[in-house]
N, C-alpha and C positions, 0 to 999 in steps of 0.2 A: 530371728525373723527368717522365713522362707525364702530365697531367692528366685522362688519361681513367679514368686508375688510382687516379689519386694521394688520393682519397676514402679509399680503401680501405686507407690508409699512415696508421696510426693510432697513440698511444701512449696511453695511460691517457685512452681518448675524444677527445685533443688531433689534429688533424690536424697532421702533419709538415710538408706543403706550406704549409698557414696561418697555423698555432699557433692555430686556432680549435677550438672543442669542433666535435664532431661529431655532425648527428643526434639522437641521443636524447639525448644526453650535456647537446648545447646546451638544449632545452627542458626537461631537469631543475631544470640552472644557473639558464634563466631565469624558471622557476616559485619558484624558492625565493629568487628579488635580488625577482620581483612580491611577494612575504608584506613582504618588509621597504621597499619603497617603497611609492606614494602613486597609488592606482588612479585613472585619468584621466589621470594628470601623466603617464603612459606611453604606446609605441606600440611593435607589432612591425612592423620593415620586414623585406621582402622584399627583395631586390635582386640583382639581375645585370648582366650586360654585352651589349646590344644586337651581335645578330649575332656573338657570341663566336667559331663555329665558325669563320665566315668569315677572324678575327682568327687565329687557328691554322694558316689556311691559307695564308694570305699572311706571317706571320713566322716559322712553326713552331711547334712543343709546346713546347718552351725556354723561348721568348719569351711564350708563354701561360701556363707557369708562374710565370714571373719575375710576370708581369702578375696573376693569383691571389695570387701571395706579398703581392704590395704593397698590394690590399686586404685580404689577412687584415693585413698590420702597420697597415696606417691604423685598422682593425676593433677593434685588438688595443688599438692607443694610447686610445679611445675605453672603452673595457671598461679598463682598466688606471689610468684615471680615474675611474675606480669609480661612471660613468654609465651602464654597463649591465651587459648581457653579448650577446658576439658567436657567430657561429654558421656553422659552411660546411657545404654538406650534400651538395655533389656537383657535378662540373661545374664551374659559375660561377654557383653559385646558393648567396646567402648571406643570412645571417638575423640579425637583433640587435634587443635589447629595448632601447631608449633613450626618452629625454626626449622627451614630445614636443615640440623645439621646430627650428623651420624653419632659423631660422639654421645650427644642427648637422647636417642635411641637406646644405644650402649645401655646407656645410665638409667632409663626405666628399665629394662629386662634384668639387671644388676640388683635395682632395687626391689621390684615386681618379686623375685625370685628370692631373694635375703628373708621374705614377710611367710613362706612357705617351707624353709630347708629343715626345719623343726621336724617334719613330719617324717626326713627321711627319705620316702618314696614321691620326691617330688619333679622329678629330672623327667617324670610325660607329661607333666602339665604346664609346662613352658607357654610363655606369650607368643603369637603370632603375629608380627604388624606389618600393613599393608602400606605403603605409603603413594600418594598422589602430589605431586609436585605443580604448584599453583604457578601457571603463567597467564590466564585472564580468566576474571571473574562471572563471563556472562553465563556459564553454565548452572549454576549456583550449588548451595553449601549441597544440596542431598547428593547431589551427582558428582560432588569432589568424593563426597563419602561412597557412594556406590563404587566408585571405581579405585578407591584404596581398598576394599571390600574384594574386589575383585582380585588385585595383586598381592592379596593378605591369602586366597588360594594357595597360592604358588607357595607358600611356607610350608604349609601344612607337612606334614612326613621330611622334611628334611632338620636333620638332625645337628647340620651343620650353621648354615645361615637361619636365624631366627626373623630378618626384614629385606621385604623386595618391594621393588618400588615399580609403580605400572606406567604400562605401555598399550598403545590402542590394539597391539596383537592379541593380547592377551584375551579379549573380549570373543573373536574368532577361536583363542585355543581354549577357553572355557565353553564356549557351544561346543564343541567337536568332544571333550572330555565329558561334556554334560549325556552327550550321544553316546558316548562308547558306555557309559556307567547304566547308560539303560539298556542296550543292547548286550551288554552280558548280564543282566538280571534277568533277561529274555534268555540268554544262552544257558544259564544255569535250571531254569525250569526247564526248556527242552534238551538237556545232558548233550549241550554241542562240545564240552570239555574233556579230554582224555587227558592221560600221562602215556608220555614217553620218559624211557628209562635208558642212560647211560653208565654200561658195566665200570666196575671197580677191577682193578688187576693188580697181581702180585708181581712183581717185576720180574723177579727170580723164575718164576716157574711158567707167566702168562696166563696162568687161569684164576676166574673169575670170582672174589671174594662177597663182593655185594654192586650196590647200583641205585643212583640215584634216580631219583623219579622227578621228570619237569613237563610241566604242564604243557599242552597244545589246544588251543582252540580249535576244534573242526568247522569254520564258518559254513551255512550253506550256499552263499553266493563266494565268498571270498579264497574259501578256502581254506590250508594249513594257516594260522596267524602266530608268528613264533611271541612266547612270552612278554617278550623288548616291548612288545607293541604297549599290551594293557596291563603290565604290573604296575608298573611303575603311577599310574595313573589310578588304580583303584587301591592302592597303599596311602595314596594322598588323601584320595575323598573318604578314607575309611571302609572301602567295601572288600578287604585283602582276606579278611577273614571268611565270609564268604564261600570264594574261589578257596582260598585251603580248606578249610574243611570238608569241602566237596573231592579235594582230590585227595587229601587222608581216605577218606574211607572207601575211593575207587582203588587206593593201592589195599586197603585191606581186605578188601572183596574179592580184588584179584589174586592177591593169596591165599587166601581160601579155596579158589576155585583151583589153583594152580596144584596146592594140596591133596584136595579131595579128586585130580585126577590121576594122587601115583609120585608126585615129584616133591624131590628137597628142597625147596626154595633156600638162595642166598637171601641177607638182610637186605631191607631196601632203606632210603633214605630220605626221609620229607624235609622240607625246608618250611621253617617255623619262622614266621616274623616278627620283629620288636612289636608291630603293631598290634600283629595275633597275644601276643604277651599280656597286653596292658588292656586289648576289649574283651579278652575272653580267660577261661578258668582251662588254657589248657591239657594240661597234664588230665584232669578230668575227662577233657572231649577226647584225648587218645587214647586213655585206659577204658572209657566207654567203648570206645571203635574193637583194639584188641578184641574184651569180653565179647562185641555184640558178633563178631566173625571167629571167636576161638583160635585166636594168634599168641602162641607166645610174645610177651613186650619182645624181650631179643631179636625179634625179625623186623622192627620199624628203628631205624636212626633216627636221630631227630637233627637237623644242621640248624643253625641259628649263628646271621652272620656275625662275623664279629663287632661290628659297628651296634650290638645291640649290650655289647658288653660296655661299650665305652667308658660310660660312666660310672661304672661298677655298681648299679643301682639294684638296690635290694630285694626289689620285685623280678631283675633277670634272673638272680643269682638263686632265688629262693625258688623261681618257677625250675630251674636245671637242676636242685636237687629233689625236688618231688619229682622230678621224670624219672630220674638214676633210681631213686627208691621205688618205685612203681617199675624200675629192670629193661627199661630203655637206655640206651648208649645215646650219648648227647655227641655230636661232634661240634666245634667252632669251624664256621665255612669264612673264608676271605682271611685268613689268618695275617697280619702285620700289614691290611692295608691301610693303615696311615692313623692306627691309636697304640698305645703305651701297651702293646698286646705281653711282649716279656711280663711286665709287671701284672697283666692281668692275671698271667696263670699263677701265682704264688696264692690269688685268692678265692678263684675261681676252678670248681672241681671240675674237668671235662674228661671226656674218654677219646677222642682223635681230633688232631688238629687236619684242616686242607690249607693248601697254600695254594694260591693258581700262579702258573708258569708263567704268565702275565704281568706278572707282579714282580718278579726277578729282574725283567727288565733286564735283559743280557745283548748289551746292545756297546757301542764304542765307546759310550762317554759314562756308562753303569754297571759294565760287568763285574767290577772289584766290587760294589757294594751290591749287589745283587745274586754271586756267588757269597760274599762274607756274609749274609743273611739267610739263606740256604744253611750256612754250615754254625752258625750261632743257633737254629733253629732244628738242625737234626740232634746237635750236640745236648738241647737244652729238652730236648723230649725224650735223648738215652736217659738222662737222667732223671727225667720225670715219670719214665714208664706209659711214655705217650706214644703211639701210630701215627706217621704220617703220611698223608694221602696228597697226591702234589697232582692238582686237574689242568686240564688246556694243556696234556703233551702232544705233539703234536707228528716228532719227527724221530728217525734213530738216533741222531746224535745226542736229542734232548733226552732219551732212554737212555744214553750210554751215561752222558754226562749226570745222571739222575742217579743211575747204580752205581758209578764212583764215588758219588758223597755219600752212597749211605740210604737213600733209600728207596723202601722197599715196596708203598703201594700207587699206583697212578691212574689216572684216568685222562681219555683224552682222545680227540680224533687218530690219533696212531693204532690204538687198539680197536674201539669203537666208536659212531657215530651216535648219536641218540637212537634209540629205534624203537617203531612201532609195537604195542603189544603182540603182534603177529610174529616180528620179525624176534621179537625178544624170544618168543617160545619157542621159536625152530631151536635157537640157540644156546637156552637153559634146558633143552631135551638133554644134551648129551652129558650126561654126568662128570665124565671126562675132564672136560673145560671148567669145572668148578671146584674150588677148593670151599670147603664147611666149615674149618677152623676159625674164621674171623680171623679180623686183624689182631695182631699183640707187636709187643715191645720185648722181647729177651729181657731179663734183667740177670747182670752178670756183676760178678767182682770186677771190681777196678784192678789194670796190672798195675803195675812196677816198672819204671823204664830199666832196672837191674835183669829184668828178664829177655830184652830184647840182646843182652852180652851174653849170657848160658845158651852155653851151642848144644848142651841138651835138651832143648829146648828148641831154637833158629836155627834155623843153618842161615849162611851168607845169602845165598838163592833166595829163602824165603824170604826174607828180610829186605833185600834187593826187590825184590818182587811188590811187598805189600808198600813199601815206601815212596810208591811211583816213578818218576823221573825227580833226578835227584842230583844236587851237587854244590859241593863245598865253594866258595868265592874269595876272593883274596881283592878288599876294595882300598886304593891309597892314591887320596886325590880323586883322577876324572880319571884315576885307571881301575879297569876290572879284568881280572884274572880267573876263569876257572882251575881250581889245584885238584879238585879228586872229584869224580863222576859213579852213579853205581849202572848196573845192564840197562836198567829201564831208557837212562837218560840216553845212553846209547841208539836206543830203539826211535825214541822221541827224534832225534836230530840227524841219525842215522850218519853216526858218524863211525867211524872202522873202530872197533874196540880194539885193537892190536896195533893203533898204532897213537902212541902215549903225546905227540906232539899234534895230532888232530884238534884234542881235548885241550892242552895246557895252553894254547892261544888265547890272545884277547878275547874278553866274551864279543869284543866289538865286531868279530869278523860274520857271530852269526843274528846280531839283532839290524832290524833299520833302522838308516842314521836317524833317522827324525824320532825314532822312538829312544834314543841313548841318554837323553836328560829326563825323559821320565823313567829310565832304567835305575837312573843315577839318584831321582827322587824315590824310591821306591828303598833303595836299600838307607838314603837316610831317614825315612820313615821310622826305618826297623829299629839304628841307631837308636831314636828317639824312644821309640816304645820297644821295650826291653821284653813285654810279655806278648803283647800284640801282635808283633811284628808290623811287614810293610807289605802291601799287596797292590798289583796292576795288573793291565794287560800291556804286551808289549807283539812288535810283529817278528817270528825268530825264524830265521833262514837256514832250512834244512841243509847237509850237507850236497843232494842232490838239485837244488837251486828255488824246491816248493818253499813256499812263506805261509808259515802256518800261524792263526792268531793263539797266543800261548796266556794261561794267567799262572803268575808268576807270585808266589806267597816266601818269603824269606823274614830268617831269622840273626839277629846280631848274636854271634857265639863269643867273642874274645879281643882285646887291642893290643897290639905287640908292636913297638916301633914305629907306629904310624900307618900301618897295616891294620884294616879293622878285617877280622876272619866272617862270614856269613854262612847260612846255609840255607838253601832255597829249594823249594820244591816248586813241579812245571806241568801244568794239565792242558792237555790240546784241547781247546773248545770251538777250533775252525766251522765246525759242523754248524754249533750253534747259532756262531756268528752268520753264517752265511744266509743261515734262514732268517 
């Protein structure tokens, strides 16, 4: 049976396709179950299926039907339990008067979702439910529904919460979104949209590897209107595709012309959304773009945030290998904001990760876990043979503190600001400033810690040198002793290397007292974890009387007599902190 019909396949008001009331039939039923329940204890949700049509197109009408049947039966069992009454009105748009309580939400999307995982590629066609919380009945049943209708809006593109429950704002922020969704349909016929482009840099050397392209509105009354304004708003209502493909091919055009006047262009960088994924055949629409302007794939990145990997769903994974094979470089952009990303990459083939400086979170109560994921994350891309590109740097320190871990590309207001096509080309004139080689990853042999003892190999110096600040601890009880220091640590606390009792004092003399029991937890951390070790920040008093914030990473080497031996390494991140 057609689902485009199938509304209209009715028996005694019961739909066929559903076995749910229909229509008018439905808010009869559920005006006359509200007389005999308990006003407030109720809610009308709204609900449908994100992207439905799309679901239609890729399985067929059968397979849509099938998909309709199983939530009118989940619908049906609910209503049948004599906790509401259920309702389908058209489409994939369905309606029930229930409890209001969250858990039972839970439990249709749970169920809703178990009747479709067969196929796979089922993780964009999620329920969306609106909910309206019944406290008096004079408005009546259409207008409980219009306005769960309303705050079933607000689901749409979020990947996270699948139910929102409305508010009279909501009604005011639906006309203003309904406004802005036409007025950039307006802006896209008269090309009010550019890109601006913010450079990519090699840390090492400062010049310019590639750059990413973000969009600007050029309003005619308003002005610049920065992205913030209307992404997020035409990702919801589905118009995201749109605006990208409009600014795909304003960067391919403009390398073209960049070309054809004489110059090497670095690669640029579009930003591809889950949404663009699942309405459109991208990899097509940018292998069409490349050919129709004669670009090598290699000069477009594609970023696609990580939130689009989440689920590891087979349509992200499948659309990132036809890019790579069509000779586009995929990057993961937001890298470990807050999914199972370690575990993504063992599945998922990428060519550079971004991480943003934002995300680190280097602040008093998150720098140990914001530095140890920094360095879980450089460590786990040497080994993958992955680049990384760390955006939002901002300051020296956060360049210093960046080249100390390791890596090697960044982007960020410290080097550049975003900049207008104009200002971009003054800037990619001078050959100079740009390196051609693309990003890579070295891939080397692993040493041998036997090699750091062959003084054919190290000297003391070198060794001293690459090891940072450094120094052996002697912990028994609530006492700490440093017993051996190499030059760096010297440099670090500027203490006289010449004079052996400076060093062999209590560590107590150069931390703050209020920081000595998190000093003291830190090294039984390490205790604890034998491979891990323990890691903080602590506040460490220079010999000269500065108080520098230090993070402090140590290791448990040995127990002798109730002596536990440590060995600790110490990075100044003052700069960071302070910014």
């Amino acid at each position: 049976m057609n689902n485009q019909i199938a509304s209209g396949v009715s028996e005694n008001g019961v739909s066929l396709l559903t076995g749910l009331y229909e229509d008018s039939e439905f808010f009869k039923k559920a005006a006359e179950f509200l007389r005999r329940g308990a006003v407030g204890e109720y809610c009308m949700a709204a609900i449908d299926i994100e992207h439905f049509r799309l679901f239609n197109k890729w399985y067929g009408r059968d397979e849509g039907d099938r998909f309709l049947a199983g939530i009118g039966a989940v619908l049906k069992s609910v209503q049948d339990r004599g906790e509401g009454v259920a309702g389908y009105l058209g489409c994939d748009d369905f309606a029930a008067l229930l409890p209001n309580r969250p858990e039972l939400f839970d439990e249709l999307i749970t169920r809703i979702m178990a009747g479709v995982r067969h196929l796979g590629n089922s993780t964009g066609f999620r329920p969306a439910i609106g909910i309206y919380v019944i406290r008096e009945t004079r408005i009546g049943m259409v207008t409980m529904y219009d306005r769960a209708a309303i705050a079933q809006t607000h689901v749409m593109g979020n990947f996270v919460s699948r139910v929102c429950y409305y508010n009279d704002s909501m009604v005011e922020k639906l006309e203003e979104e309904l406004l802005l969704v036409s007025e950039v349909k307006r802006a896209l016929e008269n090309r009010e949209f550019t890109f601006y482009a913010q450079p990519q840099c090699d840390i090492t050397t400062g010049k310019i590897v590639g750059a990413e392209s973000l969009v600007r509105w050029k309003h005619p009354s308003k002005g610049l209107i920065a992205p913030g304004v209307f992404i997020p708003v035409l990702e919801k209502n589905g118009f995201i595709g749109d605006l990208d493909r409009y600014v795909w091919e304003e960067v391919c055009k403009w390398l073209r012309s960049w070309i054809d006047r004489g110059h090497s262009p670095v690669p640029f960088s579009v930003n591809v959304s889950r949404v663009d994924i699942f309405l459109m055949d991208v990899t097509k629409c940018l292998t069409g773009l490349v050919k129709k302007y004669g670009l090598e794939p290699e000069l477009l990145k594609i970023e696609i945030t990580e939130s689009a990997y989440a689920e590891n769903d087979k349509t992200i994974n499948k659309t990132v290998r036809e890019l790579q094979e069509a000779g586009f470089l995929v990057m993961m952009d937001d890298f470990g904001s807050g999914y199972s990303s370690m575990n993504m990459l063992r599945n998922i083939k990428i060519d550079v990760i971004k991480i943003d400086m934002k995300f680190l979170d280097i602040s008093e109560t998150n720098t140990a876990k914001g530095i140890g994921i920094l360095e879980s994350v450089v460590n786990m891309s040497r080994q993958l043979g992955l680049p990384i590109i760390v955006e939002g740097v901002e300051t020296k320190g956060q360049e210093e503190f960046l080249s100390g871990m390791g890596c090697r590309y960044t982007q960020g207001f410290y080097y550049y600001k975003p900049l207008s096509v104009q200002d971009l080309e003054t800037l990619l004139a001078d050959d100079q400033r740009l390196d051609h080689n693309g990003m890579w990853n070295k891939q080397v042999e692993s040493f041998h810690i036997r090699e750091f003892f062959d003084s054919n190999v190290f000297s003391d110096t070198m060794v001293n040198n690459m090891l940072g600040a450094a120094a052996f601890y002697d912990v028994c009880g609530d006492t700490v002793e440093i017993t051996r220091v190499n030059e760096q640590y010297f440099r670090l606390t500027g203490i006289s290397a010449g004079s052996e009792a400076d060093y062999s004092r209590k560590i107590w003399n150069h931390v703050r007292d209020d920081d000595r029991t998190k000093l003291l937890r830190i090294f039984d951390q390490a205790y604890e974890d034998r491979v891990g070790g323990g890691s903080g920040t602590v506040h460490y008093v220079r010999a000269d009387g500065q108080i520098l914030w230090v993070y402090f990473r140590t290791y448990f080497l040995r127990e002798q007599e109730g002596h536990r031996i440590f060995y600790g390494s110490l990075i100044d991140i003052s700069s960071i902190r302070q910014k």
